[in-house]
N, C-alpha and C positions, 0 to 999 in steps of 0.2 A: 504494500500500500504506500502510495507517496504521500509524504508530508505536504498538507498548504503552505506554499511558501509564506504565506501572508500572517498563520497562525500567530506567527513568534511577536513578530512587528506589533501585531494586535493588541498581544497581552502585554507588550514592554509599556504602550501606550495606557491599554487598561491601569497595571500598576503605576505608573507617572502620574494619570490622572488623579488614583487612588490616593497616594503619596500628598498630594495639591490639598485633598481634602482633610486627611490628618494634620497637614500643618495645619488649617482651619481653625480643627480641633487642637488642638493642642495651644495655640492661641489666644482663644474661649476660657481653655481652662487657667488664665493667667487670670483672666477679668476677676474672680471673688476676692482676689488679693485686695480690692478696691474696699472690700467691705473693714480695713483696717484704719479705714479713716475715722468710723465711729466707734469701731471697737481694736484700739492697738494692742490692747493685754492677748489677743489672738494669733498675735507674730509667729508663735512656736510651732503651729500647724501650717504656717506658710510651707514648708516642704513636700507635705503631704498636696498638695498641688504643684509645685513646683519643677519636682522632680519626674513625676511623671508625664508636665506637661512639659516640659523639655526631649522627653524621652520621647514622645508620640511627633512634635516636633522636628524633630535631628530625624527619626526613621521617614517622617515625609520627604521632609529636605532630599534626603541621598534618595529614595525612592521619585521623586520628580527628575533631581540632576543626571543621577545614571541612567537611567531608563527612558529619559524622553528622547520620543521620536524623532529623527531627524528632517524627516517628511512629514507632510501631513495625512493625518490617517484618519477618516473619516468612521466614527464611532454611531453603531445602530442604535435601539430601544435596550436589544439583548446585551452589550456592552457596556450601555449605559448602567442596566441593572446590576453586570457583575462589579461598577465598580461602588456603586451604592450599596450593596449587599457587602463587600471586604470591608469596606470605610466603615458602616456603620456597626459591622460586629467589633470590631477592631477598636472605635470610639467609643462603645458598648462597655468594654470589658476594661478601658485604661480607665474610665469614669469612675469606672467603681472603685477605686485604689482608697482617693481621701474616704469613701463610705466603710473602709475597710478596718480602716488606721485611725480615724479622728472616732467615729460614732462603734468603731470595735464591733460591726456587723459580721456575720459569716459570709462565706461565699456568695450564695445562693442572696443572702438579704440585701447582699452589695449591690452586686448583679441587676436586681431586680427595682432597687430605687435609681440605678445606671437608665436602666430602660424604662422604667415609668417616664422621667424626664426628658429622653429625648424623645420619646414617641408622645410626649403631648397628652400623656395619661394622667397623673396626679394622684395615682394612688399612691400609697406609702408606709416605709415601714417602720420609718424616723420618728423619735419624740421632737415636735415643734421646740417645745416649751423649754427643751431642754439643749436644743441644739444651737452650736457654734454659729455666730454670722455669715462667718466663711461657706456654713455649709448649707445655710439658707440661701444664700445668694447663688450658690452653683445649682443649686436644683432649679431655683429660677432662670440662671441661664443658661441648664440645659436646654430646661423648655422653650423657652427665646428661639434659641439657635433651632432645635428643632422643628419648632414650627415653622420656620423659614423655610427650612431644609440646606442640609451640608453644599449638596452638588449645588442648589439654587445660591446660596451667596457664591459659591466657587462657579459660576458661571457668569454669574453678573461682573466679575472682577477680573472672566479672562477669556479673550475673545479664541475663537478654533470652530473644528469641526465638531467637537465634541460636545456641544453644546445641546443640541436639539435630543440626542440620546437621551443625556445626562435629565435635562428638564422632562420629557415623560416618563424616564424610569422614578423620578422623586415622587411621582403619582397627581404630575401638572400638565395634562392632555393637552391644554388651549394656552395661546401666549397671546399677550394682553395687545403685543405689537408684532407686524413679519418678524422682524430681527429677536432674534433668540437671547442674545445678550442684553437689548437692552429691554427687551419685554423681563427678561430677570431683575434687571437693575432698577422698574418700576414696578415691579413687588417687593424687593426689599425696601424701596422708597416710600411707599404707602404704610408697609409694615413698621420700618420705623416710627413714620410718623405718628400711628394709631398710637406707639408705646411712648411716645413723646407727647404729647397731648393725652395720655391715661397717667400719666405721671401727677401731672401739673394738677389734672381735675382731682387723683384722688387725694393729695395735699390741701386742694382746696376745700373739698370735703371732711378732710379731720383728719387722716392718716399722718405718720409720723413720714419722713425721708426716704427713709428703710423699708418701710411695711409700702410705703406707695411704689416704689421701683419694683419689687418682686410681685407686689398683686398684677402691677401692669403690666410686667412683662407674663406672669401666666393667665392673664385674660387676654390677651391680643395672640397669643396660641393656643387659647384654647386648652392650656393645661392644669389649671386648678390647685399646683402649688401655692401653701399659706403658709404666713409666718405663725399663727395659729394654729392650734388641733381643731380649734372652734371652727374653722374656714372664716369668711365672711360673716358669719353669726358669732364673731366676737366680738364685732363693733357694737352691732346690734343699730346701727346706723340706715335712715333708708337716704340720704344722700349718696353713701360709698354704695347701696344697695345699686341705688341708680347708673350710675357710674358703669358698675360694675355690668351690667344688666346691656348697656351702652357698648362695651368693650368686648364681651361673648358675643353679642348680634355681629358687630364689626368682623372679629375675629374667624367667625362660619361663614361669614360671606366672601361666594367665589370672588377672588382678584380682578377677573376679565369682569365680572358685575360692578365693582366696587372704581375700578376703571370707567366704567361706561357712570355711573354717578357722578364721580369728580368732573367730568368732560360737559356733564347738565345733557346730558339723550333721555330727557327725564320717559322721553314713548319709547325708547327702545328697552328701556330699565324697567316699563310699566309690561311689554309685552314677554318679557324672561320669564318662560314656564318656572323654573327654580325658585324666584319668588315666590310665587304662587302656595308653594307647597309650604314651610314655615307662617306664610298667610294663614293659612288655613289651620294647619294642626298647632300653632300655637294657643287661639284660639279655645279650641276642642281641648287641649291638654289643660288648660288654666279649670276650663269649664268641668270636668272632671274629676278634677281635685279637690274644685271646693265642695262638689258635689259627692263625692263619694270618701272623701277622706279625710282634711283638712277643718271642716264646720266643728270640729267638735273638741278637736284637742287643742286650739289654741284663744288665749282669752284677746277678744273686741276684733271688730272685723278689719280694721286694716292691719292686722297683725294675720289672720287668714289671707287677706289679698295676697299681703305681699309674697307671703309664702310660696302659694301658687303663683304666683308670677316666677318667681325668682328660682323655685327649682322646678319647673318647665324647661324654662329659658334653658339653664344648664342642661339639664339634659338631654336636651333638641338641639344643643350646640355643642356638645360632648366636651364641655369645661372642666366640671364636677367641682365649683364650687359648693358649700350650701351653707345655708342657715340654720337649719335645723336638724338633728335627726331622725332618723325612720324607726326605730323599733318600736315606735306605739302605732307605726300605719297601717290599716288595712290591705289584705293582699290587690286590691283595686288599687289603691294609688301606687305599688311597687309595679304593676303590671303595664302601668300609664308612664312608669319612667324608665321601665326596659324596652318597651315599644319605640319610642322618641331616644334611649340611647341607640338602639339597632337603627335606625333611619339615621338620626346623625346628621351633618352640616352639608354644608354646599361643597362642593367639585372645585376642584382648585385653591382651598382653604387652607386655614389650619386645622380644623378639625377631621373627626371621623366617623365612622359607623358606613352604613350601607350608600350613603351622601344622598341628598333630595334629589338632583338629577336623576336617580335614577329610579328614585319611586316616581316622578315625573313619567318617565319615561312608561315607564310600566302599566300607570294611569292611563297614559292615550293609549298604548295599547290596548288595555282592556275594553275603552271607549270603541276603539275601532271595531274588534272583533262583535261587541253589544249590535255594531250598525251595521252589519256588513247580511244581515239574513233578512235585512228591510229593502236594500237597496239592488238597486235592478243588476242584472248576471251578466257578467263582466266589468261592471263597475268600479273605477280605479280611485282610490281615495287615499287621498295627500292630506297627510295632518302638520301642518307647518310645525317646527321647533326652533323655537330662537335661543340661541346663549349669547350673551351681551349681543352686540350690533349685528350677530350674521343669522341671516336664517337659515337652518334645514329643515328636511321632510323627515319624516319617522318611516325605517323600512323594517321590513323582517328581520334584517341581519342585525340590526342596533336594537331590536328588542329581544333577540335569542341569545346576543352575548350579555343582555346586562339580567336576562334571566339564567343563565349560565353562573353569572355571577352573584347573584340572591343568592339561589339554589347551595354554593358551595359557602358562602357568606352563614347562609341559618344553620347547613351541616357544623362545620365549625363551629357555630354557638353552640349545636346540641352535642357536640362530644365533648368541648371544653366544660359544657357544667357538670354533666355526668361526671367528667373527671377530679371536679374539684367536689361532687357529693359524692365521691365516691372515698374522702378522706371527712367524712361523718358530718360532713352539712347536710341541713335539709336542700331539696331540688329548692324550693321558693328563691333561699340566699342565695344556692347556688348560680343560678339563673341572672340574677340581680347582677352578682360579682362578676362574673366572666361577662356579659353582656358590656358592662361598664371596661371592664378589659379592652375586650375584643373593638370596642366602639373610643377607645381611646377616651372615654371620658374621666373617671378618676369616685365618681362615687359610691361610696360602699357600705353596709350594711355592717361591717364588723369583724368581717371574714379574713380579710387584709390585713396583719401585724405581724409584731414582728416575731410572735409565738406561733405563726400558722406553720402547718405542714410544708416542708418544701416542696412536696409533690405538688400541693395548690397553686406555691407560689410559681415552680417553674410554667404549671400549665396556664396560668396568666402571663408569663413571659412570652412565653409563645404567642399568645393570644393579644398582647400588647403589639407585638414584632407583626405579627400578619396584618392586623389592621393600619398598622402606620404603614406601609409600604407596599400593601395591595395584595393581595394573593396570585395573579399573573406573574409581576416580577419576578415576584420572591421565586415560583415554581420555573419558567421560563429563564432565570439567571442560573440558577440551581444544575436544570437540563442541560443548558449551555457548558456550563463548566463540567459535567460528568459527559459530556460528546466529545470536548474538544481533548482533554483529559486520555479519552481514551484512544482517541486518533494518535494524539502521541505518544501513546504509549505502543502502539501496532507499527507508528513507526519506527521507533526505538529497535522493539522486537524484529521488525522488517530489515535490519541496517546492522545487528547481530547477525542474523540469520544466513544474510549474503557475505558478512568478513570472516 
């Protein structure tokens, strides 16, 4: 069998790019150092960042220098994804060092507040109350950076071929402009800005310095790290309530939408099937809760309102902040927040879960098929679909791959719960917890700490990891790498064989 000549070229490029993105990371992880300014008795832990983010660092460095192509190599979807898949186990497992050494976590508990925070999840298995500045401020700028995504700043900042791969393997289908870099460079634009102005508002609202930099940095991703155990219902504030409320809407809304708003297309903003869908079930979710859940456990009615408001919101935007807890709710109200975690934000966001486009999608489907034994035989029906300014049609094939991807989306929820009531939770928690997992949002019933089963927790890692990077990728990088893998290994074999 002959070798692709191209193979090798490929992957020196894959690793270069790879390499691009650890320095990133490794970068990032200098920033909590910042949090020395209000707390300098913290110096002594400055290593436990330091060290490893030099180490992740220095291995970028020589992984871009040695390795980069000397030609231009023009990188797919599949390439894109093996080097978003290395990068991010890679930034996965060095994150977890200071959770290893400062907070004296095990493997598994490291690990796992590693991935809660880049994936934009916000579960957790840290005491707030008791932890380092240093290590509040890194879990909020994991989620920062993650909600952005690694390759998405690493493409805004550097122009190539590789750009177009890199931005759909991150799970950002649409670019806000043609040009790939700087349709990057105006999502990180905006993104800033949301956490630049979530800053400012929630100090204006009562928050100290500290406590407003990290809420805004995990409300504008959608991650639901607090410097509290309380979340948000520490303040007990409905200013910061607002705010906050402001920042999750922001943060689940696709880019290419949030793009066509800033521009004033206010008809083409109004005709976004995507909208539509949060129109609607937020609504229905508020209505729900006061009705079937909320009326009775909490004293005077705007202390109900807000409630329902506010944890809807989160978990139709898979934030997972909240104000209150669940264990006095009726199974109807957990039912109405794993529903709206499994649906999940907009397309091109920070958040996650099943995303509104595609229950969208699913909806004119259904409509279609509803009209199609009314209307006369051979009759062609075109369902327009707009996202931001362009229209399409809705065809079979766009409705069989995003039911292709329900389909293995709900499989996944039902073997991730099982697996975690399979370590002596009820199905109900169960359900709850991995839903919120899987849907990257962060709220949980109880099941999450740092006394659970590792089984539980790895099988939420997993379930964190797939939903933040799509289930295609993940599986299409995966297959890429065990094909190409094995082609060189047949050549290897092939080239023995003849010496």
């Amino acid at each position: 069998m002959r070798r692709d000549p191209t193979l090798a070229i490929r992957y020196k490029a894959i690793l270069s790019y790879t390499g691009l993105v650890l320095l990133l990371a490794g970068l990032m992880m200098l920033t909590p150092i910042l949090a020395l300014l209000s707390r300098p008795s913290e110096w002594p832990l400055v290593p436990w960042f330091a060290l490893p983010a030099l180490c992740l660092s220095g291995a970028g460095v020589a992984l871009w220098r040695l390795l980069r192509p000397r030609q231009s190599v023009m990188l797919n979807v599949a390439d894109g994804g093996v080097i978003v898949l290395l990068s991010w186990i890679t930034v996965f497992l060095v994150s977890a060092v200071p959770f290893l050494g400062i907070e004296g976590l095990n493997f598994t508990q490291a690990v796992f507040e590693s991935v809660s925070g880049w994936t934009t999840t916000g579960l957790t298995v840290v005491n707030e109350e008791a932890a380092p500045h240093l290590i509040l401020l890194w879990r909020s700028v994991m989620q920062f950076g993650g909600g952005a995504g690694l390759a998405i700043i690493m493409v805004a900042a550097l122009a190539g071929p590789s750009g177009p791969g890199l931005y759909e393997a991150e799970g950002r289908g649409e670019q806000l402009v043609p040009h790939v870099r700087e349709s990057a460079r105006l999502v990180v634009t905006i993104y800033s800005g949301y956490a630049v102005l979530g800053i400012i508002a929630y100090w204006l609202a009562g928050m100290g310095l500290f406590d407003a930099v990290n809420h805004a940095f995990t409300a504008v991703s959608t991650g639901g790290f607090s410097t509290s155990s309380d979340s948000i219902g520490h303040w007990d504030s409905l200013p910061i309530e607002v705010v906050t409320l402001v920042l999750m809407l922001l943060g689940s809304l696709n880019f290419v939408t949030a793009y066509v708003a800033l521009k004033g297309r206010w008809k083409a903003l109004w005709r976004n099937g995507e909208l539509r869908v949060p129109a609607v079930l937020v609504p229905i979710g508020i209505a729900l809760l006061l009705a079937t859940t909320v009326g009775g456990l909490y004293a005077g009615a705007g202390k109900v309102v807000r409630v329902a408001i506010f944890e809807t919101v989160s978990a139709i935007t898979t934030t997972g902040f909240s104000t209150t807890g669940y264990g006095l709710w009726p199974a109807a109200g957990w039912i109405v927040l794993i529903v709206l975690m499994l649906i999940g934000g907009g397309t091109c966001s920070t958040a996650g879960g099943i995303k509104q486009y595609r229950v969208y999608v699913l909806f004119r489907g259904l409509v279609e098929e509803l009209r199609r034994p009314f209307l006369p035989e051979g009759a062609v029906i075109q369902t327009p679909i707009w996202r931001g300014e362009r229209r399409g049609f809705l065809s079979d094939a766009q409705v069989r791959r995003v039911g292709t991807f329900v389909f293995l989306y709900l499989g996944v929820f039902a073997a991730g719960s099982l697996a975690i009531a399979a370590h002596g939770h009820g199905l109900k928690e169960s359900c709850f917890e991995f839903a919120s997992a899987l849907g990257t949002v962060g709220l949980s019933v109880g099941i999450t700490a740092a006394d659970a089963p590792q089984g539980a927790l790895w099988s939420e890692i997993a379930g964190m990891f797939l939903g933040r990077l799509e289930f295609f990728i993940i599986l299409v990088s995966i297959g890429k790498v065990a094909r190409d893998a094995w082609h060189l290994a047949q050549a290897r074999h092939s080239r023995h064989a003849q010496g």
